[in-house]
C-alpha positions in Angstrom: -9.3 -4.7 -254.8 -10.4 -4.3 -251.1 -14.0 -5.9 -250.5 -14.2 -5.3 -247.3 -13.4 -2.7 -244.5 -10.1 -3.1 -242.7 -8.2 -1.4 -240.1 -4.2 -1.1 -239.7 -3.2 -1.9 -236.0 -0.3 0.6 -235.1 0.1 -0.4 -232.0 3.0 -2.5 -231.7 5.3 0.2 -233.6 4.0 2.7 -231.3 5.1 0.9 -228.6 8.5 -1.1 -230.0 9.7 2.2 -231.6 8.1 5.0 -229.9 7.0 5.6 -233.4 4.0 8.2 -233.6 2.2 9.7 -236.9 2.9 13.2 -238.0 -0.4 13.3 -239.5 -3.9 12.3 -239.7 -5.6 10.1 -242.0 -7.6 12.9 -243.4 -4.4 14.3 -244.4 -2.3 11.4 -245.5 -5.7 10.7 -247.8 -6.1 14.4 -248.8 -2.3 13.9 -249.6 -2.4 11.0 -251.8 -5.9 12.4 -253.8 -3.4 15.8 -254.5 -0.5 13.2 -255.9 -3.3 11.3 -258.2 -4.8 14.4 -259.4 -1.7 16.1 -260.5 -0.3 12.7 -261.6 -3.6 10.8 -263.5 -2.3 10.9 -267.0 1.5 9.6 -265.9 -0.2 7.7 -263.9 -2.7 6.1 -266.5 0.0 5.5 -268.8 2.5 3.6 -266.7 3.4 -0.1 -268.4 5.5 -2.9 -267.2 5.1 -1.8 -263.5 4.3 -3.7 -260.1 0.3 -4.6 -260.3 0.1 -2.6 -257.3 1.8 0.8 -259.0 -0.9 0.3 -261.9 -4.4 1.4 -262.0 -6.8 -1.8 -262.0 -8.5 -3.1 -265.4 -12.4 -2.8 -264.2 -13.2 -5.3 -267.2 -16.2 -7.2 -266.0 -16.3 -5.2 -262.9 -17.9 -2.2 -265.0 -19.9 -4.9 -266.4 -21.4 -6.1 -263.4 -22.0 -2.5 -261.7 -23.4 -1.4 -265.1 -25.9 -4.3 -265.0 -26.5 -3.5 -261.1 
């Protein structure tokens, strides 16, 4: 989980690879909400995957914002 704001520098790729992005970040995120939404119970469901391909167990998490 990400507690704090971060920022990807591209920079180097740009400038190594003459690499440039073919879209924006408002698409790339509107992108990945589409693949989520249409995907949530496959999703949901996955088991004996990467912890980064699985959705995170809140556990005391909820407790704590619950209490908050």
């Amino acid at each position: 989980m990400i507690a704090e704001d971060f920022m990807f520098d591209t920079s180097k790729i740009k400038s190594c690879l003459k690499w440039r992005p073919t879209l924006t970040n408002e698409q790339m995120l509107w992108r990945a909400y589409q693949y989520y939404s249409q995907n949530k119970r496959e999703i949901e469901n996955r088991r004996n995957v990467s912890d980064h391909r699985r959705k995170a167990n809140m556990g005391v998490i909820r407790l704590l914002k619950w209490v908050s």
